[in-house]
FIDREN-198051 format. One line per 2 residues: number of its first residue (from 1); their letters; for each residue x, y, z negated of C-alpha. Coordinates in pm, whole numbers, plus 50000, padded with zeros to 5 digits. Layout:
BEGIN
NUM> A> X:Y:Z  ...
***
This chain:
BEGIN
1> XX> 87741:67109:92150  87617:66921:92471
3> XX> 87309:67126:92646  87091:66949:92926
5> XX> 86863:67252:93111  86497:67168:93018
7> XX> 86237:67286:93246  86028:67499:93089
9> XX> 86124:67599:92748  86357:67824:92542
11> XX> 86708:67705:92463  86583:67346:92580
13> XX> 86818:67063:92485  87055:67204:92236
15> XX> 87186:66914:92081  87367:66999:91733
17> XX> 87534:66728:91540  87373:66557:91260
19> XX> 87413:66786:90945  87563:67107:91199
21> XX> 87369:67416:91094  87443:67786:91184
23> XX> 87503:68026:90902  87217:68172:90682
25> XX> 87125:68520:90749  87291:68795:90528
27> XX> 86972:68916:90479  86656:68716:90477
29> XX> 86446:69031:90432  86567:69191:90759
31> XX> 86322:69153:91085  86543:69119:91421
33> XX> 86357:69397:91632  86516:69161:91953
35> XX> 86235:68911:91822  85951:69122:91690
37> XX> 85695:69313:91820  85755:69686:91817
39> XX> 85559:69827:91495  85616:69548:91291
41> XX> 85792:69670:91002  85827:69557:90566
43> XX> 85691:69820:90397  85833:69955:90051
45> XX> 85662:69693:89870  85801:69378:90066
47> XX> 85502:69252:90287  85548:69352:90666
49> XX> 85298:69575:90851  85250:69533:91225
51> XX> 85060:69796:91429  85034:69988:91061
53> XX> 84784:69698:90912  84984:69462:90603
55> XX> 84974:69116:90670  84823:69029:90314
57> XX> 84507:69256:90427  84466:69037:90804
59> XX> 84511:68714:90609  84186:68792:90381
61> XX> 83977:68959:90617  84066:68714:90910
63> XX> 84221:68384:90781  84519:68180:90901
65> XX> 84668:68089:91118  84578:68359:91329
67> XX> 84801:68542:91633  84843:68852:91548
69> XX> 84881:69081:91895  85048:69397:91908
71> XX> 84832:69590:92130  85069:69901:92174
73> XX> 85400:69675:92198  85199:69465:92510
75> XX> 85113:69798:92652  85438:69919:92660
77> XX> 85561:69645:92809  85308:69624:93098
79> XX> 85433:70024:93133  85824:69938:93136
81> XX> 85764:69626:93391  85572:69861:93634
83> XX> 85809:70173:93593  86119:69980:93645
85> XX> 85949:69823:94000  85838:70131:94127
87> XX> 85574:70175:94385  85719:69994:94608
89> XX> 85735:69654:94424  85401:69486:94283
91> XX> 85414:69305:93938  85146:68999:93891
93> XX> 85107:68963:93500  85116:68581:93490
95> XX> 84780:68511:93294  84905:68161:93197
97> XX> 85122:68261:92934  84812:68443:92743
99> XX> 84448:68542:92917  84187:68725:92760
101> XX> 83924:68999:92887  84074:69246:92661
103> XX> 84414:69183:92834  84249:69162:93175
105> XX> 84121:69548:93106  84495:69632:92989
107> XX> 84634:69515:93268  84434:69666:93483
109> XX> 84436:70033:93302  84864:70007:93292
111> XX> 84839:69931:93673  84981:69541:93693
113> XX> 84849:69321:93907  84721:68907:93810
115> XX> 84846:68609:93848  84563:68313:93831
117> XX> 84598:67946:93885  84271:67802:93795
119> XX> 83901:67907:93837  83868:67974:93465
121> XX> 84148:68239:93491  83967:68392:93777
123> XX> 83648:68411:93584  83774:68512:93305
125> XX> 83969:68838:93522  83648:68926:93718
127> XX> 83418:68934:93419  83677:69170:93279
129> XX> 83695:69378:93573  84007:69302:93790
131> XX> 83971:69456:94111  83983:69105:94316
133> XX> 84244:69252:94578  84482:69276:94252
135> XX> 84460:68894:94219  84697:68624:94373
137> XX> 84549:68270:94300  84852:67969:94282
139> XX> 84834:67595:94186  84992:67308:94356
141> XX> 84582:67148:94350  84336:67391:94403
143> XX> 84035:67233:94391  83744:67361:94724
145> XX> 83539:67523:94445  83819:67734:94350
147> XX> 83937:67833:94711  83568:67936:94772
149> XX> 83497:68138:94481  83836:68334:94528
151> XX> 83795:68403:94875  83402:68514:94867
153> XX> 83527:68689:94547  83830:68889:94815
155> XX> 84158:68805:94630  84471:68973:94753
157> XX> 84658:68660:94817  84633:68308:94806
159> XX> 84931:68100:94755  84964:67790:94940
161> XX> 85148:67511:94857  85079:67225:95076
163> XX> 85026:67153:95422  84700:67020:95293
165> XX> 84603:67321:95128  84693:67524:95458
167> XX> 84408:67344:95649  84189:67355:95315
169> XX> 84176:67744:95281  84172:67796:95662
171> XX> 83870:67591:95702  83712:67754:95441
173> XX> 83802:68129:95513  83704:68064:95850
175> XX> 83361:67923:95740  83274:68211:95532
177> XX> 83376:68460:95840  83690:68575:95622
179> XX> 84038:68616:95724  84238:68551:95434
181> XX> 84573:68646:95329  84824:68383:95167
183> XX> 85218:68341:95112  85387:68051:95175
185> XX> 85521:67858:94844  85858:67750:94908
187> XX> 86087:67492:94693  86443:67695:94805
189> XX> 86615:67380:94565  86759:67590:94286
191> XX> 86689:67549:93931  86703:67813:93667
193> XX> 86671:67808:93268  86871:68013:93075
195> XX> 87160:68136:93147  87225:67810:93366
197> XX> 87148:67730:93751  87206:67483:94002
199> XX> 87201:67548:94338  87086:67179:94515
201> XX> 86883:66837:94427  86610:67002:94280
203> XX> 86314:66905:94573  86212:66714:94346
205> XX> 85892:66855:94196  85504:66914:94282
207> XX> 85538:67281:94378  85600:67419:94695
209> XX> 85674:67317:94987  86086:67230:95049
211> XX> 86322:67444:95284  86482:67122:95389
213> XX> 86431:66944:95686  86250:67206:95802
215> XX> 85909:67139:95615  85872:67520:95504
217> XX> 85958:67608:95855  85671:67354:95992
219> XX> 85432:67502:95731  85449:67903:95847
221> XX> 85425:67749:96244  85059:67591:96089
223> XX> 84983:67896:95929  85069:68128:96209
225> XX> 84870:67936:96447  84524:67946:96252
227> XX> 84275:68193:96262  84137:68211:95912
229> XX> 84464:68320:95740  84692:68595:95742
231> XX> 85063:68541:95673  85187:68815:95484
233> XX> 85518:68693:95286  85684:68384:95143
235> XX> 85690:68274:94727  85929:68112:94542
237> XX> 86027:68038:94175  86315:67890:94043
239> XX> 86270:67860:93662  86132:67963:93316
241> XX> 86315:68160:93006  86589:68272:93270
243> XX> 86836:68554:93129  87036:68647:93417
245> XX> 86963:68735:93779  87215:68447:93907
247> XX> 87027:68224:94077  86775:68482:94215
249> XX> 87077:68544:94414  87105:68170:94559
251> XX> 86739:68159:94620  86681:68516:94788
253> XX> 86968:68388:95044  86805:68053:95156
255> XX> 86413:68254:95151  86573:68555:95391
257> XX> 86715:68304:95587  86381:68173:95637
259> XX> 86244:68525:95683  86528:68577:95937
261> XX> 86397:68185:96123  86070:68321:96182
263> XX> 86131:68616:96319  86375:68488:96565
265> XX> 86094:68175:96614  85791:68373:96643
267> XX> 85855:68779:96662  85738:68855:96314
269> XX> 85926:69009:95978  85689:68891:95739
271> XX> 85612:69269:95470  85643:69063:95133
273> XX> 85871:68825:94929  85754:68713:94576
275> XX> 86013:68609:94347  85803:68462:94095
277> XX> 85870:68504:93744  86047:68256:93397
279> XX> 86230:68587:93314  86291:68527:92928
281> XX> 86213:68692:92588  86429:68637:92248
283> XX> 86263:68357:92081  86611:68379:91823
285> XX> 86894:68662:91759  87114:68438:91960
287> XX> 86904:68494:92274  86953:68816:92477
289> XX> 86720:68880:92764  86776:69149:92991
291> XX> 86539:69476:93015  86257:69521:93305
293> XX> 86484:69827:93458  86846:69609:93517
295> XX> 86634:69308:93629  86457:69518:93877
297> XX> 86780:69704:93944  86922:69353:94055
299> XX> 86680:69169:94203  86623:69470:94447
301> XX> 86998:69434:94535  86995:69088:94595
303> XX> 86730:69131:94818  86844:69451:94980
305> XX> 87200:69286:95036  87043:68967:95198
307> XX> 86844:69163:95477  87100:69355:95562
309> XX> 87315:69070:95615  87019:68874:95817
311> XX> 86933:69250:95986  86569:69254:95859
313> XX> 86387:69494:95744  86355:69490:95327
315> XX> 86032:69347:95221  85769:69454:94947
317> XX> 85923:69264:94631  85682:69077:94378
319> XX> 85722:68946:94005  85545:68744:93789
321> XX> 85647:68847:93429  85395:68656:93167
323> XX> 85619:68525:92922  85829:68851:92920
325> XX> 85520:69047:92877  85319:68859:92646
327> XX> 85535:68669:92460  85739:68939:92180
329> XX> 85372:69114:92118  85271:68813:91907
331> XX> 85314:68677:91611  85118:68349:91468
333> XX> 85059:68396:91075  85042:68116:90867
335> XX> 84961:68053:90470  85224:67783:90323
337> XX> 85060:67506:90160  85307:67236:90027
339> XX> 85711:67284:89980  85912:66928:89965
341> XX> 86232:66944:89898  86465:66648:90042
343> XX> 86776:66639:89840  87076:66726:90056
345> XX> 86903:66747:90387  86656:67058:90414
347> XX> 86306:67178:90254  85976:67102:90442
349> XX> 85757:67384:90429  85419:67280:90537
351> XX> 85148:67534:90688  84790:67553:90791
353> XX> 84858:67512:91163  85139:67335:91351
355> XX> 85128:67190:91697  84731:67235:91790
357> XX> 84802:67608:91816  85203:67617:91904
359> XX> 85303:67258:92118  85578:67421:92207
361> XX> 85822:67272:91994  85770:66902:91994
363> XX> 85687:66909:92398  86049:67153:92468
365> XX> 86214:67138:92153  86176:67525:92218
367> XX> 86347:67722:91924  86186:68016:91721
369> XX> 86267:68211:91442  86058:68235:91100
371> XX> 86047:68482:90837  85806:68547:90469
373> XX> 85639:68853:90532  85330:68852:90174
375> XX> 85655:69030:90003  85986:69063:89993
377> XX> 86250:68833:89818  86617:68810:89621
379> XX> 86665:68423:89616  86926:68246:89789
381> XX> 86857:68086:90104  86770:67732:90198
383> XX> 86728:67514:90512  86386:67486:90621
385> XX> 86168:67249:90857  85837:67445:90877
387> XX> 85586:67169:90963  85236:67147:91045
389> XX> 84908:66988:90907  84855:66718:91186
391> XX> 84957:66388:91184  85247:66280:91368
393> XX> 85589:66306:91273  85671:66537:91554
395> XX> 85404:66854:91444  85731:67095:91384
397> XX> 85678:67468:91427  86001:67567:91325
399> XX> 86293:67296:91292  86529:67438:91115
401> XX> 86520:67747:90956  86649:67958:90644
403> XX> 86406:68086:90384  86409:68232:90017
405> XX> 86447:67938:89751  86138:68064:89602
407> XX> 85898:68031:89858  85595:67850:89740
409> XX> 85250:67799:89801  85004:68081:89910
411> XX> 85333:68273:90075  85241:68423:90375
413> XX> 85508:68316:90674  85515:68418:91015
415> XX> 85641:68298:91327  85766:68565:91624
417> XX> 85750:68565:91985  85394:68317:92033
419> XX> 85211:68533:92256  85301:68323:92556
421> XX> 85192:67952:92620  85087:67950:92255
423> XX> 84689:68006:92226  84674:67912:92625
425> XX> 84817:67557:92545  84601:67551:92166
427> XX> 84443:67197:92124  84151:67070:91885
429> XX> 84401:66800:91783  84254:66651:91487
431> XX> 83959:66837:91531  84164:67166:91410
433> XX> 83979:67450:91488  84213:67678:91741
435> XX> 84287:68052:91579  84189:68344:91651
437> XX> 84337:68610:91829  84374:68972:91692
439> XX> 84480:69283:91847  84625:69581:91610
441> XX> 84695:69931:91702  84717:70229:91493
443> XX> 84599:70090:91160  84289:69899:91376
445> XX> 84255:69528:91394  84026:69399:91598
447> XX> 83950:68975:91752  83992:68939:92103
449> XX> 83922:68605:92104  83736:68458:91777
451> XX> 83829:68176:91579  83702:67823:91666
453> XX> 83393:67716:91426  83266:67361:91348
455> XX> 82959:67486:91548  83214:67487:91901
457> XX> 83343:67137:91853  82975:66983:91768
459> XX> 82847:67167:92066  83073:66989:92303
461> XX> 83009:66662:92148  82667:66535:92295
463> X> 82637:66244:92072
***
């Protein structure tokens, strides 16, 4: 099996031979509780339950596809994340894996912090009540409207990551009599995805601004020198679906040693060093991602280890979970409309979604599991594509896949682990309407964010 690290995906470039398939499950009623959301279970009658609502009952009353959100499991996770940091650590839920007001007021009652990289995901955190000093605002082009409205609005921080942007949000802090803080973004030239990193040529790439040749070095000098802004730490991030703490390592070394260059430059130990987040979630069985309180464990290590060494004081540590929060609470129901059978290859299932509500797959070849969930079932196995509705070749959900023989039309299916990336990257491809969003807890469903009508797209289209 050859593997080339993709960046920003699950198990990225996989590459089995023509015709190589793992083995079918022993059991194709079992639900891996690696890849599901914590109160999903299959009741005594066959058809799974999550947050103690059957599937069959959010299908009528809400339709499919729909993403069905675990509101306890995402809870729970926002609780374990900020436990296992501690008060001395700060974790920035990264709204672009999944934004909502509902999860803006979650966040915010399970004390996390937010992550924003557009004015739209500010908005959407201060209509929902985000203390703005809780907020960091990234993006390698943030546009003036968006610097503005976060400073007047008093975010924490401000990432910048271009000597461009330096001058940008200096100008304008010091035009609106602020004095704004801000990290440095730094590209420290290691890659991480997986279990796989590597440690050089990767400068390459529109974020951040590169330790080498001194650039990042040149950038704090700017920073340091202007009024308007208030250096308070250096940012980096090194990957996406990472499983191991490996290249943290690599890239806390070359960020102290910058910590450790400004201090002898210009008398100051900068208080904070974000590590950014990609720390990964099962998407499969196969996959085993490691639990907030050993990632935290580590990390605080590494970092502890490399001041020491560079004899500086340890800094306030920052992460940037989204995925690993957001992603196991959701599952995206379907309704299967056509089974086709190709002799001696696999079965295409076909559902009423596909790539306008999970890109995913065709853009990373990113891997999930699948599993029927209206009832329970005896039948052999068989080797599935689960497909969507759109047209083009390339609308997979699932690509390969084992499900009961006697699947058929009207079976409810489900997909696991689609609360990140999923409904924030939904298209109106083909004019599909995007699905809703619904939050379950304790027998209680309720939309967090309503399905598309006809209604939205005509209103958009002026005519």
């Amino acid at each position: 099996m050859s593997r080339s690290a993709h960046p920003a995906g699950p198990r990225y470039a996989d590459v089995l031979p023509e015709g190589h398939y793992v083995a079918p499950p022993t059991d194709l009623n079992a639900l891996d509780p690696q890849v599901w959301s914590r109160t999903v279970d299959r009741g005594d009658d066959g058809a799974v339950r999550v947050g103690g609502i059957d599937v069959r009952r959010l299908a009528e009353e809400i339709g499919t596809p729909a993403y069905v959100l675990d509101e306890e499991d995402f809870r729970a996770r926002c609780r374990a994340w900020r436990e296992a940091f501690g008060s001395e650590a700060d974790v920035f839920y990264a709204g672009k894996a999944f934004l909502s007001r509902a999860v803006v007021r979650w966040l915010r009652e399970e004390g996390l912090n937010l992550d924003v990289c557009s004015e739209g995901e500010l908005t959407t955190a201060l209509a929902a009540g985000m203390p703005p000093e809780r907020i960091a605002l990234h993006g390698n082009n943030k546009s003036a409207a968006e610097i503005e409205r976060a400073i007047e609005a008093g975010v924490g921080r401000i990432v910048l990551d271009s000597f461009q942007e330096i001058v940008r949000v200096a100008h304008t802090a010091e035009r609106l009599g602020k004095r704004q803080r801000v990290l440095v973004r730094v590209t420290v030239g290691v890659e991480a995805h997986t279990h796989e990193f590597i440690a050089t040529a990767h400068e390459d790439q529109k974020f951040g601004i590169g330790l080498a040749g001194g650039q990042a070095a040149e950038a704090v000098r700017r920073v340091l020198r202007l009024e308007g802004l208030e250096l308070v730490g250096i940012h980096s991030h090194i990957g996406s679906q990472i499983f191991d703490t490996s290249g943290f390592e690599v890239a806390a070394h070359r960020v102290v040693g910058l910590l450790k260059e400004i201090r002898d430059e210009h008398g100051v130990e900068l208080p904070e060093i974000d590590l950014g987040g990609g720390l990964g979630i099962a998407y499969v069985s196969e996959d085993d991602p490691r639990e907030p309180r050993e990632i935290a464990v580590a990390l605080r290590e590494i970092v502890s280890r490399e001041c020491e060494r560079a004899g500086l004081a340890v800094p306030r540590i920052s992460v940037e979970p989204g995925r690993a929060i957001a992603g196991p609470t959701t599952f995206t129901l379907y309704e299967v409309g056509t089974v086709k059978e190709l002799a001696g290859l696999r079965t295409y299932v076909s559902v009423d979604g596909g790539m306008s509500d999970n890109i995913r797959t065709a853009l990373y070849d990113a891997d999930y599991s699948v599993a029927l969930v209206s009832r329970a079932s005896t039948a052999e196995p068989m080797l599935v594509r689960v497909v969507g509705k759109h047209c083009e070749s390339g609308d997979i959900v699932v690509r390969d896949a084992f499900l009961p023989a006697d699947l058929g039309p009207g079976d409810l299916i489900a997909v696991p682990a689609t609360g990140a990336y999923c409904r924030s990257m939904a298209s109106n491809y083909n004019h599909a309407l995007r699905p809703p969003v619904v939050a379950v807890k304790d027998g209680v469903a309720r939309t967090i964010v309503r399905r598309e009508t006809e209604d939205d797209l005509l209103r958009l289209d002026v005519g």
